[in-house]
BALOBA-1460 file (C-alpha; in Angstrom, 3 decimals):
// residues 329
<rec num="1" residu="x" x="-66.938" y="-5.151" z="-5.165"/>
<rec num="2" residu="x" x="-65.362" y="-8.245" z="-6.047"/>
<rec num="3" residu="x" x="-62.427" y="-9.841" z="-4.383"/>
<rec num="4" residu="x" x="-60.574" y="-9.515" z="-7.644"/>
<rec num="5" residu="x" x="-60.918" y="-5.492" z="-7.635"/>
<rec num="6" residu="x" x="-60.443" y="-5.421" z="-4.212"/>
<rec num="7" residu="x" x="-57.329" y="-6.896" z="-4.338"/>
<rec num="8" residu="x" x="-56.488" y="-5.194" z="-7.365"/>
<rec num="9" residu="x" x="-57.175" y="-2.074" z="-5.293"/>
<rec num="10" residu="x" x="-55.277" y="-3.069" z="-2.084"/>
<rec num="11" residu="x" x="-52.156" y="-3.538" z="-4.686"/>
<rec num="12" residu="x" x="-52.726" y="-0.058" z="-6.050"/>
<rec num="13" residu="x" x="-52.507" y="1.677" z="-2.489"/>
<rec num="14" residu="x" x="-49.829" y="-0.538" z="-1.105"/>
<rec num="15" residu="x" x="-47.924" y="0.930" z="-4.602"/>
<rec num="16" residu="x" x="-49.136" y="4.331" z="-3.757"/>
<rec num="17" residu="x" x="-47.368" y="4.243" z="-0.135"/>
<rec num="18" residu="x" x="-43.980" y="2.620" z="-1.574"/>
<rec num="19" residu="x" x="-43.320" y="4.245" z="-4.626"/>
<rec num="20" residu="x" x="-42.307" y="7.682" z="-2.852"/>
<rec num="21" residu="x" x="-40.493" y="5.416" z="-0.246"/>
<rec num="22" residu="x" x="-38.147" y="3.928" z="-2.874"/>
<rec num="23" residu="x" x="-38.007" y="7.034" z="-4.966"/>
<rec num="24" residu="x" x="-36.342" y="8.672" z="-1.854"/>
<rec num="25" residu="x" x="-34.349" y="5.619" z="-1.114"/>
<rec num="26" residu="x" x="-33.259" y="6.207" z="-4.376"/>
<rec num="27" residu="x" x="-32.472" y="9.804" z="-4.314"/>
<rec num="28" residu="x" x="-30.403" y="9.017" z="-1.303"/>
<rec num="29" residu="x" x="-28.238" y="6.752" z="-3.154"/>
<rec num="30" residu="x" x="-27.834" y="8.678" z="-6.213"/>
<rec num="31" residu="x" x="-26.893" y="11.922" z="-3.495"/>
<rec num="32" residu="x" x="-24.192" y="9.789" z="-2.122"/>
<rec num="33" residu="x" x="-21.551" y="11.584" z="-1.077"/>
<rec num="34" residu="x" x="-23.956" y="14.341" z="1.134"/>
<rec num="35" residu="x" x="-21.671" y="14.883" z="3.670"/>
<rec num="36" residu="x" x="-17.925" y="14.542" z="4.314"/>
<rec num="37" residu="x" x="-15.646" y="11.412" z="4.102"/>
<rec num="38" residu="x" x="-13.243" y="9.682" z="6.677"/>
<rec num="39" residu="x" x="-9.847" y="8.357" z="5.085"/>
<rec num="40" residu="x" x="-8.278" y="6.304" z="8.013"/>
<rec num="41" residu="x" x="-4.904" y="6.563" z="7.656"/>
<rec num="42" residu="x" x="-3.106" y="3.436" z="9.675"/>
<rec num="43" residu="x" x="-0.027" y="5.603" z="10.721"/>
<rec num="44" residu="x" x="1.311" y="8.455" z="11.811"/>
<rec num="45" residu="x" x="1.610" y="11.955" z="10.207"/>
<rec num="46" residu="x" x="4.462" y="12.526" z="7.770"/>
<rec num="47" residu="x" x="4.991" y="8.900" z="6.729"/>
<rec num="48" residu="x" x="4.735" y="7.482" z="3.448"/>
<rec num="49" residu="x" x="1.476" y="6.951" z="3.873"/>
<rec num="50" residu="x" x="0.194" y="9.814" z="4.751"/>
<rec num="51" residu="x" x="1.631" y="11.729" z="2.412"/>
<rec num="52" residu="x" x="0.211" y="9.620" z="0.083"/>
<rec num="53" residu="x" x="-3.141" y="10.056" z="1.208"/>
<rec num="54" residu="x" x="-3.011" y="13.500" z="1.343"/>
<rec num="55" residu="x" x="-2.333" y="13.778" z="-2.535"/>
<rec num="56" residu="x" x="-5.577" y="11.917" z="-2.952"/>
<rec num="57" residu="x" x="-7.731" y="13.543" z="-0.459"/>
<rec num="58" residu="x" x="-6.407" y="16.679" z="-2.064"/>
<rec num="59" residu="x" x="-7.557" y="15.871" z="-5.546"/>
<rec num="60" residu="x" x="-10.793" y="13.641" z="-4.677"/>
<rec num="61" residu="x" x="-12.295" y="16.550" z="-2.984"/>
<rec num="62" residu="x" x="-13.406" y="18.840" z="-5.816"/>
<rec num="63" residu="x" x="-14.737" y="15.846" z="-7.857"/>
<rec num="64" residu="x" x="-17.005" y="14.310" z="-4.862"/>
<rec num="65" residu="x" x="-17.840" y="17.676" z="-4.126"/>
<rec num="66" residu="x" x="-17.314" y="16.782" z="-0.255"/>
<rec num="67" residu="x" x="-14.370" y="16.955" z="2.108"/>
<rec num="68" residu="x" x="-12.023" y="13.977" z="2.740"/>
<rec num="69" residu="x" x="-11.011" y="14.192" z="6.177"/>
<rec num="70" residu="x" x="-7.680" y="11.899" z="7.224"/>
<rec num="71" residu="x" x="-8.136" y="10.543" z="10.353"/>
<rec num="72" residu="x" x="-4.876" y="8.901" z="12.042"/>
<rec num="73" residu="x" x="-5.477" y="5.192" z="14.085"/>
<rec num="74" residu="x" x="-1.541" y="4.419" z="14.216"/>
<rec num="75" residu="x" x="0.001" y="1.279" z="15.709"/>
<rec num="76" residu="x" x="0.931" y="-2.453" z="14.979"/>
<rec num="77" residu="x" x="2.051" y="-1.737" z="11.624"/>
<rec num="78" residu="x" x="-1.348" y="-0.467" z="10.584"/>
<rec num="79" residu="x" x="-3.573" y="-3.102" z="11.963"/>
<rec num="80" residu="x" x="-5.435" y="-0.736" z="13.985"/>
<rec num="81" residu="x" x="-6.588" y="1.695" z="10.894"/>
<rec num="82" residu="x" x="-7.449" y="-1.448" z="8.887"/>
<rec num="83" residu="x" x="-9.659" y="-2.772" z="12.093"/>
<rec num="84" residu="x" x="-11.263" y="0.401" z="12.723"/>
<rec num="85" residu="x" x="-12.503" y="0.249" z="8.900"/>
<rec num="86" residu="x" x="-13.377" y="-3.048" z="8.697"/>
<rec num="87" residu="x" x="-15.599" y="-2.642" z="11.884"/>
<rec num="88" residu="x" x="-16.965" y="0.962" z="9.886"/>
<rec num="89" residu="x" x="-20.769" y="1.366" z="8.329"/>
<rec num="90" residu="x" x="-20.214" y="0.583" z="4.953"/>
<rec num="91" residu="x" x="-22.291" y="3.301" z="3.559"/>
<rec num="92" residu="x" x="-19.187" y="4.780" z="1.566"/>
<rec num="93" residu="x" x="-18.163" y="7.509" z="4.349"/>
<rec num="94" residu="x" x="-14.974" y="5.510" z="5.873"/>
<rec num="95" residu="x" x="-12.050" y="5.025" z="3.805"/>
<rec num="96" residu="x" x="-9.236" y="3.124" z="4.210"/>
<rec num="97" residu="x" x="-5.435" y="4.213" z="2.897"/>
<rec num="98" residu="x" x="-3.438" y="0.888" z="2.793"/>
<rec num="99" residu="x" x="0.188" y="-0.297" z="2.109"/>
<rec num="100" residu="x" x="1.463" y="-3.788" z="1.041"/>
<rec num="101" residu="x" x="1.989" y="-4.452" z="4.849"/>
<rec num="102" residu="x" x="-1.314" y="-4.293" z="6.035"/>
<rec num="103" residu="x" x="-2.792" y="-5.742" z="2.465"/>
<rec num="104" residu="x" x="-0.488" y="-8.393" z="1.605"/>
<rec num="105" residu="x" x="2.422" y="-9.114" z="4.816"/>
<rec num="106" residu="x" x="0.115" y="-8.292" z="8.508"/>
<rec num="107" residu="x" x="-2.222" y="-11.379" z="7.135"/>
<rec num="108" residu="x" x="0.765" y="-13.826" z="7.472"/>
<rec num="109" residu="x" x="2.535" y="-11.925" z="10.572"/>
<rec num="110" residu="x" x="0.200" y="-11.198" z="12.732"/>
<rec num="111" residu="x" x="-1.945" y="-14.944" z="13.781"/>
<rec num="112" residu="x" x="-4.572" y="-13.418" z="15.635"/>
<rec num="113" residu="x" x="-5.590" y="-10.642" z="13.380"/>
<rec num="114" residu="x" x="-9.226" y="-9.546" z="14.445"/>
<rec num="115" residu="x" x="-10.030" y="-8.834" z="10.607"/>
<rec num="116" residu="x" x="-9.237" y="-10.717" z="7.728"/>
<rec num="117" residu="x" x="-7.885" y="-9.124" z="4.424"/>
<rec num="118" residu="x" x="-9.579" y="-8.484" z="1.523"/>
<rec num="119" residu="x" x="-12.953" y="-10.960" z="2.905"/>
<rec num="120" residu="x" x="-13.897" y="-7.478" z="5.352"/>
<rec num="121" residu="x" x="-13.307" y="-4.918" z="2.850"/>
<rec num="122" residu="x" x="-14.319" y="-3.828" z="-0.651"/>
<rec num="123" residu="x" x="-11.374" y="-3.463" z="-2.305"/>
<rec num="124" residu="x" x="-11.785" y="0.183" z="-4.514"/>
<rec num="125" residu="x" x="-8.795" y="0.903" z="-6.415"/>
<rec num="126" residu="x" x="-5.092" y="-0.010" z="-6.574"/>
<rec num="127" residu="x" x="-3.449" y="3.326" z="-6.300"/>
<rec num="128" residu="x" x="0.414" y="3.210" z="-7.046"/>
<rec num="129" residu="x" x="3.356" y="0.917" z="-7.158"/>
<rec num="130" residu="x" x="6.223" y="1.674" z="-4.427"/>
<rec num="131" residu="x" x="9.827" y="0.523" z="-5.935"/>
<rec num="132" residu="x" x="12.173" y="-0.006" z="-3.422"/>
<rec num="133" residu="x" x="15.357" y="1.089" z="-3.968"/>
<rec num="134" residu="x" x="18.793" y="-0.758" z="-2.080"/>
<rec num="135" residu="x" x="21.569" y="0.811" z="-0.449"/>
<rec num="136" residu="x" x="25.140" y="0.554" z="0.847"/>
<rec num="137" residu="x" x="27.493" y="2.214" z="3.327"/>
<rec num="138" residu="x" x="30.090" y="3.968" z="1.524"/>
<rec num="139" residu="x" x="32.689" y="1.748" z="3.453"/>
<rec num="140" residu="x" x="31.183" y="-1.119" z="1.434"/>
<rec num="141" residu="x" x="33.575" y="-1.753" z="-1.635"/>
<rec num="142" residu="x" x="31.424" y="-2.886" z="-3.964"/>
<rec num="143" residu="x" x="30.397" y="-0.183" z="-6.596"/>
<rec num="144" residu="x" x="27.593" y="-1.927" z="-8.378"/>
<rec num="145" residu="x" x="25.113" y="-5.151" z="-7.323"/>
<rec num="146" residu="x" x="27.196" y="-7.019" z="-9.071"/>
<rec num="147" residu="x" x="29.846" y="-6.349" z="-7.124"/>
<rec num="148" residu="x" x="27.872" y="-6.574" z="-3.998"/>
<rec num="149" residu="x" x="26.511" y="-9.808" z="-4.635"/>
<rec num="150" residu="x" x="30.177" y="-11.380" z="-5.089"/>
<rec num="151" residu="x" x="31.468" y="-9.297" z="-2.659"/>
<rec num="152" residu="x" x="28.263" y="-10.867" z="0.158"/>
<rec num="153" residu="x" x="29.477" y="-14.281" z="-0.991"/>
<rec num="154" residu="x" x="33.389" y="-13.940" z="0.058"/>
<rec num="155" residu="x" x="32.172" y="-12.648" z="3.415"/>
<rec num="156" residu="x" x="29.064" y="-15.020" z="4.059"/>
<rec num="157" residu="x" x="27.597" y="-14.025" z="7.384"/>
<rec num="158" residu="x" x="30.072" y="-11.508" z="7.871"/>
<rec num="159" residu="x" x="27.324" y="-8.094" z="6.511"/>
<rec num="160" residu="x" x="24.677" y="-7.115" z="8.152"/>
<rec num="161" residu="x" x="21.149" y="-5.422" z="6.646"/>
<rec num="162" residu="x" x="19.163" y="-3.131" z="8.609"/>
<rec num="163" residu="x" x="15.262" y="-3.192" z="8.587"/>
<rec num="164" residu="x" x="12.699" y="-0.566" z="10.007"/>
<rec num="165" residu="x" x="11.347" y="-4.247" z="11.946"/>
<rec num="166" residu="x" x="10.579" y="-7.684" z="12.064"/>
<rec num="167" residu="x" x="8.026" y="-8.721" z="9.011"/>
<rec num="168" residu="x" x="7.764" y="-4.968" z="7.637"/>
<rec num="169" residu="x" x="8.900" y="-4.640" z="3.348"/>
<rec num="170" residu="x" x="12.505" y="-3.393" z="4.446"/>
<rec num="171" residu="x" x="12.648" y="-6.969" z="6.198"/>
<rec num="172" residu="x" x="11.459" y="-9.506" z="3.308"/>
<rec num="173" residu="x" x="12.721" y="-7.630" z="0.687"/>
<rec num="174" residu="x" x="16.173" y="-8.354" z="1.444"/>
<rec num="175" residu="x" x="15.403" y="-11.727" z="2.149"/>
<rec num="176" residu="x" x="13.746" y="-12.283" z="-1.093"/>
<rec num="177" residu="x" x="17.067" y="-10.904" z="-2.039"/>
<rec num="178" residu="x" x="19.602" y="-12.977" z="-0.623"/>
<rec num="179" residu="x" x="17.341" y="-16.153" z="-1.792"/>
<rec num="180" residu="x" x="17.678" y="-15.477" z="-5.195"/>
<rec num="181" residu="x" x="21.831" y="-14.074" z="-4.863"/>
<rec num="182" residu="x" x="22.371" y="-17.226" z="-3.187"/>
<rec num="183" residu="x" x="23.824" y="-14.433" z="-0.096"/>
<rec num="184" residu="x" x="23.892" y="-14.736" z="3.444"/>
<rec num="185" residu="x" x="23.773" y="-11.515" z="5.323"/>
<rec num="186" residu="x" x="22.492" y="-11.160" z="8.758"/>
<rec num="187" residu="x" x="19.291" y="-9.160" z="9.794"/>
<rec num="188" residu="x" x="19.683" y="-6.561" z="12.532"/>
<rec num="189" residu="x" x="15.988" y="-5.198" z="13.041"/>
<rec num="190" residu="x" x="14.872" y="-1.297" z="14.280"/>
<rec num="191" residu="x" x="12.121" y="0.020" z="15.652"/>
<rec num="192" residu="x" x="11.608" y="2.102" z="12.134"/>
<rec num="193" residu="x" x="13.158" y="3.032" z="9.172"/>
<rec num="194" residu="x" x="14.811" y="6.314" z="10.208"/>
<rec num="195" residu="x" x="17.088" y="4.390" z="12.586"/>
<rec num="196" residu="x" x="17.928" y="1.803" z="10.712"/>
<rec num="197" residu="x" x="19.132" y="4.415" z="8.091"/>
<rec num="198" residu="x" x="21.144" y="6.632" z="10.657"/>
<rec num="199" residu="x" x="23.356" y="3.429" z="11.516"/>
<rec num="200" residu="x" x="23.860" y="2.362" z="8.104"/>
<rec num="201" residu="x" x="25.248" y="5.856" z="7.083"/>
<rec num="202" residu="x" x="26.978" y="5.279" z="10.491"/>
<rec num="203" residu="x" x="28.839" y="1.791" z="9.320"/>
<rec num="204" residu="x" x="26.936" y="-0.296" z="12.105"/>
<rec num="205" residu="x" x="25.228" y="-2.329" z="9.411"/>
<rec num="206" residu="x" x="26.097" y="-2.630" z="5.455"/>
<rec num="207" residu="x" x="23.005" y="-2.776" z="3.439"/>
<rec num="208" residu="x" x="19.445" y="-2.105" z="3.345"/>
<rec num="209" residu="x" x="16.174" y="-1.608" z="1.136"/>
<rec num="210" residu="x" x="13.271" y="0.619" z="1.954"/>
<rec num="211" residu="x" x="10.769" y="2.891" z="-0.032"/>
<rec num="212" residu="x" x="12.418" y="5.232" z="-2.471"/>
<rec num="213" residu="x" x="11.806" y="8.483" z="-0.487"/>
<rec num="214" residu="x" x="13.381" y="7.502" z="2.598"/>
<rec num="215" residu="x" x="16.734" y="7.628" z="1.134"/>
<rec num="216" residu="x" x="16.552" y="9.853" z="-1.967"/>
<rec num="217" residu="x" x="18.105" y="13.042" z="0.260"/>
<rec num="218" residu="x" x="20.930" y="10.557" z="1.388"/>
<rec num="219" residu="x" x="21.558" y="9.628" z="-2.059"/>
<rec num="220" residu="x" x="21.797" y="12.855" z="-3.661"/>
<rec num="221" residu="x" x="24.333" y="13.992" z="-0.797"/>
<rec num="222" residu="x" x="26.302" y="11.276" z="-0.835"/>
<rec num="223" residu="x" x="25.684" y="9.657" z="2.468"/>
<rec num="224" residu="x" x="24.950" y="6.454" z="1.112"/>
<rec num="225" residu="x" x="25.200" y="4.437" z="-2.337"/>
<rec num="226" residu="x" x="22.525" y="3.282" z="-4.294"/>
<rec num="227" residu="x" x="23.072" y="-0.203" z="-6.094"/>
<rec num="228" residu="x" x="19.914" y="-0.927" z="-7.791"/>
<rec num="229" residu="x" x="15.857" y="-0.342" z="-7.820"/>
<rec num="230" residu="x" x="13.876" y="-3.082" z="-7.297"/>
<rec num="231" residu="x" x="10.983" y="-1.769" z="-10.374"/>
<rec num="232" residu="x" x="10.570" y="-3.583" z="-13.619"/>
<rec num="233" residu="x" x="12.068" y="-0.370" z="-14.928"/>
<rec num="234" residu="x" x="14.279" y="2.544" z="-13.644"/>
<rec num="235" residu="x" x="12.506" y="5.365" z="-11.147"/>
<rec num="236" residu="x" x="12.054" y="8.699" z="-12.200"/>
<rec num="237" residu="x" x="12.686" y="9.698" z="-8.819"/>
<rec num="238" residu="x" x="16.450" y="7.894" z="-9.080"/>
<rec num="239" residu="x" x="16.806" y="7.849" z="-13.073"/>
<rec num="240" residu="x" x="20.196" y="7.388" z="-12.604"/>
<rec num="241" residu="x" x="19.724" y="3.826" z="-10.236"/>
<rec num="242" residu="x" x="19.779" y="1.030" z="-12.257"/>
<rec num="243" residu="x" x="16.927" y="-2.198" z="-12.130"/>
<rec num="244" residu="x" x="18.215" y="-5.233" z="-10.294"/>
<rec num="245" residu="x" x="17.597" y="-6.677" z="-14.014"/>
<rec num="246" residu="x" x="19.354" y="-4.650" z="-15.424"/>
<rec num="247" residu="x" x="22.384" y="-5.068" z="-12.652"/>
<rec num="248" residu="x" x="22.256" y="-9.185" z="-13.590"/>
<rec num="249" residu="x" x="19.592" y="-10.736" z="-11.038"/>
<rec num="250" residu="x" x="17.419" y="-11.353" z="-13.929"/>
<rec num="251" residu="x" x="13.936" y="-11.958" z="-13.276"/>
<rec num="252" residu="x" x="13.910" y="-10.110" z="-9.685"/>
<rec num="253" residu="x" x="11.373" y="-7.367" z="-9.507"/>
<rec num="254" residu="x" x="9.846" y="-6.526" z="-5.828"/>
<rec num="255" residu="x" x="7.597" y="-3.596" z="-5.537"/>
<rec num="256" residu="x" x="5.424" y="-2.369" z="-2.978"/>
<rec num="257" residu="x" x="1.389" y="-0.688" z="-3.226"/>
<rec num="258" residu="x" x="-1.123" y="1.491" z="-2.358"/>
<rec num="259" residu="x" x="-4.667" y="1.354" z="-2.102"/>
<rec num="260" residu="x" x="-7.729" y="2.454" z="-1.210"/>
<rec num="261" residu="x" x="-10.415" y="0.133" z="0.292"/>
<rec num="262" residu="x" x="-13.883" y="0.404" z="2.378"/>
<rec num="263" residu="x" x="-15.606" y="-1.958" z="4.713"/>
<rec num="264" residu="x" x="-17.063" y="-4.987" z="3.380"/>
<rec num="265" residu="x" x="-20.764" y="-4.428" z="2.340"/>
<rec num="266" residu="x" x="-20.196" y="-0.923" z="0.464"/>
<rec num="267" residu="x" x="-22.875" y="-0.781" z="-1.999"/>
<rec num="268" residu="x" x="-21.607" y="-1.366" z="-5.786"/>
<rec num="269" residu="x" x="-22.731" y="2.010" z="-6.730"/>
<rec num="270" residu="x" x="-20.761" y="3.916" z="-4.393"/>
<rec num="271" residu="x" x="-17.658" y="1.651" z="-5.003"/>
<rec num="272" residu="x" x="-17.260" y="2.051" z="-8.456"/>
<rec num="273" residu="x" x="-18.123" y="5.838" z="-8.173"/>
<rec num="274" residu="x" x="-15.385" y="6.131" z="-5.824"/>
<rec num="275" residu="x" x="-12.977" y="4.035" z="-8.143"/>
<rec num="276" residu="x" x="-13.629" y="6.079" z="-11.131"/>
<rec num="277" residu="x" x="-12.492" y="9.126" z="-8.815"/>
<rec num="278" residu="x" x="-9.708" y="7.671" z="-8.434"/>
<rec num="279" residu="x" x="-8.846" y="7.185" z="-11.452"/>
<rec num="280" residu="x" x="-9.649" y="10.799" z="-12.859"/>
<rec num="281" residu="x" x="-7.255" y="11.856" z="-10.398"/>
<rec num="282" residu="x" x="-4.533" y="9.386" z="-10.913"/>
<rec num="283" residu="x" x="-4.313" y="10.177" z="-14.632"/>
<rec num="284" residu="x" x="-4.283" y="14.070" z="-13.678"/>
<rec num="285" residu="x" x="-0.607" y="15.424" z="-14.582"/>
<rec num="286" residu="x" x="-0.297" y="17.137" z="-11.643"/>
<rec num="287" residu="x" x="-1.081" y="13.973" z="-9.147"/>
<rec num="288" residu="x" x="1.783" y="12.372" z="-11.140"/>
<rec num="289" residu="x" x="4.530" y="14.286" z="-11.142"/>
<rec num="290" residu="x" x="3.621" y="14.627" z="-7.599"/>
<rec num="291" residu="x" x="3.714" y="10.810" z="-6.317"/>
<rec num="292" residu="x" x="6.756" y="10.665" z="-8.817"/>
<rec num="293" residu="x" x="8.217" y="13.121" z="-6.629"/>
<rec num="294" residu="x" x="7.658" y="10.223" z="-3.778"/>
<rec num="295" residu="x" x="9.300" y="7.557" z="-5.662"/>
<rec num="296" residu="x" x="5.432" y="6.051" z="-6.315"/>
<rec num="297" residu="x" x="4.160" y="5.109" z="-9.523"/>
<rec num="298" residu="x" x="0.350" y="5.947" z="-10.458"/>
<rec num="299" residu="x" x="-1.262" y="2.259" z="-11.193"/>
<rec num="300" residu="x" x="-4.897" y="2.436" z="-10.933"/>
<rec num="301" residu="x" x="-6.479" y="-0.910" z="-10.804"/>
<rec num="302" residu="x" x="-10.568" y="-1.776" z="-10.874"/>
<rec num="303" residu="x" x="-11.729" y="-2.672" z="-8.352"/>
<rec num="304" residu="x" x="-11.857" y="-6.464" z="-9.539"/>
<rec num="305" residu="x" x="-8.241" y="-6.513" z="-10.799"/>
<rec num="306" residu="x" x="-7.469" y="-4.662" z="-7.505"/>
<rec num="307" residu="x" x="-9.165" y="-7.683" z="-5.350"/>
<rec num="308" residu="x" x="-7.238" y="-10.326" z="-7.348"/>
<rec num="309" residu="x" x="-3.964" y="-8.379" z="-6.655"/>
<rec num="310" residu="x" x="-4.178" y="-8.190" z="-3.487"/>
<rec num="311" residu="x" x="-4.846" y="-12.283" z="-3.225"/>
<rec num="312" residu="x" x="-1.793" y="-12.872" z="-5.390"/>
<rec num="313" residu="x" x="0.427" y="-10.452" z="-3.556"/>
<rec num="314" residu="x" x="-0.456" y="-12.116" z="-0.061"/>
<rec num="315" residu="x" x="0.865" y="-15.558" z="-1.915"/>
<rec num="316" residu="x" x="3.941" y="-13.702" z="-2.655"/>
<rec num="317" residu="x" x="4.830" y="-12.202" z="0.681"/>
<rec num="318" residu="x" x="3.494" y="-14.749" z="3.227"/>
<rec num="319" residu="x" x="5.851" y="-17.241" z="1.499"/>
<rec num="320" residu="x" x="8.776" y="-14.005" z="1.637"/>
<rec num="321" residu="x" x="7.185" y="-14.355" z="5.593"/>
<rec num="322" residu="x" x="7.765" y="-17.866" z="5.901"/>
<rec num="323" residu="x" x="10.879" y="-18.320" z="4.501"/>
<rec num="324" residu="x" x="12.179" y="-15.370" z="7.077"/>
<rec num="325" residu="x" x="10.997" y="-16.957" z="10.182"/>
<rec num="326" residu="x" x="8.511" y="-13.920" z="11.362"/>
<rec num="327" residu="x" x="6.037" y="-13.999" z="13.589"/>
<rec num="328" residu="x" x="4.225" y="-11.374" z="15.922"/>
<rec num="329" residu="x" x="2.222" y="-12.095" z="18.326"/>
């Protein structure tokens, strides 16, 4: 035998022993999901987020033909779910649920973040905008933001806005707020939303801005007045609410997101299958009129588009973060 044939035959047997070895590794992609899949959720049951998150584990289940299983890692303002992901397998079986906080604020808040955001994570899909909408005691004379506005600058110093905390949306939004009014209203900071909302139905503090479904109850009963959504266009959830636009602060439009990202490293395959679930389920009716019911606005992005959002939102808000003075430690 010559050394040609035998090497000939050396490369037909070492073919022999790999072919079935990348078939399988094949057929173990192409089975992905085979088992059931881990949405972290960075915060505790019966927030925002979760309730988001159960929506789409609801409505991703019958399409990946596996069960999504929320598991809660709560604390520091979600940094703990987004760590716990970022340190996950990426082999398309940990999930993460994600706000604008931990995508676009914790980055500029938080120095010694252990993770950094989006360079440990393969960003999947933007999942909704959150409008914000803001409120008023009813002590508070002004009937419109117009009247607000005018009303801050007579008494400069003299209002107060309450926050759910130091750094969080219902912080910066405001302050984006008074930059462009030209206002100057004090910050009084809780620890969380519902508080902050008790004492401005209470008269301890005049103003304040959160996610639509905090205060949609309160609105409807009359426990506090809604001046203006801070959406490109009015919320079905508040139809009635109009845009800051539309109330004269031209040009001001602030809105929150969701989305859904896995640990850096995530094959391609598995990405984009996961994305197009997605974004069967955010076109299904039913998810609508559901996160509409929220005050959230379906807005599937690629996961591309998604990635670049999430660079130009972190612009947006670490300047909101440095203009406000917040830091955590």
């Amino acid at each position: 035998m010559t050394l040609f044939s035998t090497r000939r035959a050396r490369l037909a047997l070492a073919a022999m022993v790999l072919t079935p070895l990348a078939l399988a590794a094949g057929a173990a992609q192409a089975a992905w999901p085979d088992k059931p899949i881990r949405m972290v959720v960075g915060f505790p049951p019966g927030g925002p987020v979760d309730t988001h998150a159960r929506i789409l584990s609801e409505k991703l289940q019958p399409i990946l033909g596996q069960t999504v299983v929320l598991d809660y890692k709560a604390g520091a303002a979600g940094n703990i779910g987004s760590d716990n992901v970022a340190k996950a397998a990426p082999d398309g079986y940990t999930l993460l649920i994600a706000n604008t906080g931990q995508m676009a604020i914790n980055g500029s808040l938080y120095p010694k973040l252990p993770y950094g955001m989006p360079k440990d994570f393969a960003p999947v899909a933007r999942t909704a905008l959150i409008p914000l909408v803001m409120v008023v005691n009813n002590n508070v004379p002004a009937r419109n933001l117009k009247e607000f506005i005018a009303y801050a600058k007579a008494n400069p110093g003299k209002l107060n806005f309450a926050s759910g905390g130091n750094g969080g949306i219902s912080h910066l939004m405001p302050e984006m707020f008074k930059q462009a009014s030209g206002t100057f209203i004090v910050h009084i900071p809780y620890k969380g939303s519902a508080p902050a909302l008790t004492d401005v139905m209470g008269g301890q503090a005049q103003m304040m801005a959160d996610s639509i479904p905090l205060f949609t109850q309160h609105i409807k009963a009359g426990k506090v007045r809604a001046l203006a959504v801070t959406s490109g266009k009015r919320s079905p959830a508040l139809p009635d609410v109009p845009t800051m636009e539309e109330s004269g602060l031209k040009g001001f439009e602030v809105v929150g997101f969701y989305g859904v990202l896995a640990p850096a490293g995530t094959p391609k395959e598995i990405v984009d299958k996961l994305s197009g679930a997605l974004r069967t389920v955010l076109a299904d009716p039913d998810t609508k009129a559901k996160l509409e019911a929220q005050g959230a606005e379906p807005a599937w992005q690629s996961p591309e588009a998604f990635a670049a959002t999430i660079v130009s939102e972190q612009k947006r808000w670490g300047q909101a973060v440095k203009v406000s003075g917040a830091k955590i430690d």
